[in-house]
N, C-alpha and C positions, 0 to 999 in steps of 0.2 A: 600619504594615504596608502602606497605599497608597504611601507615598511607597517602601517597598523594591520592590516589586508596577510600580511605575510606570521607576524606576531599571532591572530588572532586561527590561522591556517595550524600552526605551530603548535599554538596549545591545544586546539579539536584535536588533532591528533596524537597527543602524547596523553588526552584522557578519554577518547574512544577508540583508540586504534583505525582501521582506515579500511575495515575489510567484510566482504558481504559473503555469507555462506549457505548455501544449498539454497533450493526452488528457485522459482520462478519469482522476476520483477512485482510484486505487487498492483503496481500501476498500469501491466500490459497484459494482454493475454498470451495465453502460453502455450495455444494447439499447437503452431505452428511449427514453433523450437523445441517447446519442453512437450510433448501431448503427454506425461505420464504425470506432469509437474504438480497437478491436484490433487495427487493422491499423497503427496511427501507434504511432512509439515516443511514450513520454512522459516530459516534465521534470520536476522538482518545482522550485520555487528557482529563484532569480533567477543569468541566466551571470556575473552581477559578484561574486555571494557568496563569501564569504571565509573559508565553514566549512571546508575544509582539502582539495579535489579532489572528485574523484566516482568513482560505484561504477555499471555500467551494471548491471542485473539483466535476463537475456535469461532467456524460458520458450519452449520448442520441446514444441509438442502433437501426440503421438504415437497419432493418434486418427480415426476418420471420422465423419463426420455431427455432432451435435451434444454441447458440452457446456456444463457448469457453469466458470464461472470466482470466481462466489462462491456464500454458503449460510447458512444460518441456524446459530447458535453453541448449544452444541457440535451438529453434529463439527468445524466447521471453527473452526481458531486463533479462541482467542478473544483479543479487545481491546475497548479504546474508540472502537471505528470499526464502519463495515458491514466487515464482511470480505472479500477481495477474495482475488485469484490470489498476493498477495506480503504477510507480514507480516515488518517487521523489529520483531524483539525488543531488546531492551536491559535486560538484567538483572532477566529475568523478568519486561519491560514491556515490551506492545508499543507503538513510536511512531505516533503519529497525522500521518499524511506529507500529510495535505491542509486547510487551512484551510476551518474552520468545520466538518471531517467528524467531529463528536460532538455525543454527548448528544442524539442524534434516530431516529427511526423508521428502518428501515432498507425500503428499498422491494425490493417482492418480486420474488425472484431469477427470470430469465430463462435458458432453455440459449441458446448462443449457437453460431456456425459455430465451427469450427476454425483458431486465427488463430495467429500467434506475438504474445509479449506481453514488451513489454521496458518499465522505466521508468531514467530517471538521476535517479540521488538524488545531491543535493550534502551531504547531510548535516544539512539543514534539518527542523527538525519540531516541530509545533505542540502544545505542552504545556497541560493543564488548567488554568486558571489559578482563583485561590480566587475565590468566590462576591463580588460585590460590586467586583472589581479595575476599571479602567480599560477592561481589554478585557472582549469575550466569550469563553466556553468557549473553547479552540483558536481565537486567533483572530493572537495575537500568535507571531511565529519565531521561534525558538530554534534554536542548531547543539547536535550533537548532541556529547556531552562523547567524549574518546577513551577506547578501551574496546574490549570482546571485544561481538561482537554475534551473531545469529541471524539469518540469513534462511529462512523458511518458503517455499517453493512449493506452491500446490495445486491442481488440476482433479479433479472430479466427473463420473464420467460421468451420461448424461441416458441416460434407460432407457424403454422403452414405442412403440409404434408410429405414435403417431401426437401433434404439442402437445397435443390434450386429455389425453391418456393419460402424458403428460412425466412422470417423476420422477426427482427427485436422488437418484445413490447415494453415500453417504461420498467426501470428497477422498480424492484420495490424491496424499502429501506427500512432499517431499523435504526436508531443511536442510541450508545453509549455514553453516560458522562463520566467519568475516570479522571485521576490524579497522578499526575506523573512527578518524582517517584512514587514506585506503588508504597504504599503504607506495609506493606513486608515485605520480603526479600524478591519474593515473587507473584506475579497473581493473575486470574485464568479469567479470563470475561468472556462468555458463550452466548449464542445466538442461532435460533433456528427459524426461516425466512422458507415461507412456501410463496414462489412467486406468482404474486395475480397475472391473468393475460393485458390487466389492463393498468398495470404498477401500482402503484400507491405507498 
């Protein structure tokens, strides 16, 4: 089992490379580390990867003063990750699009300005791997098999007059249904999301 575990570690990375570039985690919020991280688009994957093109995912926030871009599960998409503004699904799973973002605490959600939010997914994404393997949880890449996928969008609005008085109301979501790989080299899927105070 190690040695299939170890084989299988071997070839993700010799066809996606192993490496995560600029922004913020997807799945986490980002006041806290990154506060400027909204404004930067973000990569995932390395630009040598060989998972089969890229998908830009662009969120246009139709909103004033403050929101939520993630939130505690349910209401919002659940996964194996902190949840964040974008979940890609895959066959009623959703993928874990940042290295080492599982199996841990999820730090408490922040409303944030009003920013636009894009990431490029090459396809790359970090699978559970069994207890005891060579790596840790999500730690080794993997491209993503072809296939019908889901993209989620979400923003929450941030309700009350003042940060003490802050609270999150339900996201409210939009999805995507998309083909990975894209049918050409590249391809842009946008989404603009005015959050209700009451989600949907």
């Amino acid at each position: 089992m190690r040695t299939r575990a170890l084989t299988f570690t071997l070839l993700a990375l010799a066809a996606c490379g192993g490496t995560t570039q600029g922004g913020a985690p997807v799945g986490e919020p980002d006041a806290a580390t990154h506060p400027d991280a909204a404004k930067h688009d973000s990569a995932l994957g390395d630009s040598a990867t060989t998972c089969g093109g890229t998908i830009s995912f662009d969120l246009a926030v139709d909103a004033s003063g403050q929101v939520y871009y993630g939130g505690p599960q349910p209401p919002w998409p659940s996964q194996s990750t902190c949840p964040g503004w974008l979940t890609i699904d895959h066959a009623g799973a959703a993928l874990i699009l940042e290295k080492g973002n599982c199996d841990h605490s999820c730090p408490a959600f922040q409303p944030q300005g009003v920013a636009a939010q894009s990431l490029t997914w090459d396809g790359t994404y970090y699978p559970i791997t069994e207890p005891g393997g060579p790596e840790g949880p999500c730690q080794a890449p993997a491209c993503a098999p072809p296939g019908n996928y889901v993209a989620t969008f979400c923003v929450a609005s941030s309700l009350g007059d003042g940060d003490a008085s802050r609270q999150e109301a339900p996201p409210t979501c939009k999805t995507v249904n998309f083909v990975w790989p894209p049918p050409a080299a590249s391809q842009v899927i946008s989404e603009t999301i005015t959050p209700a105070p009451d989600g949907g």
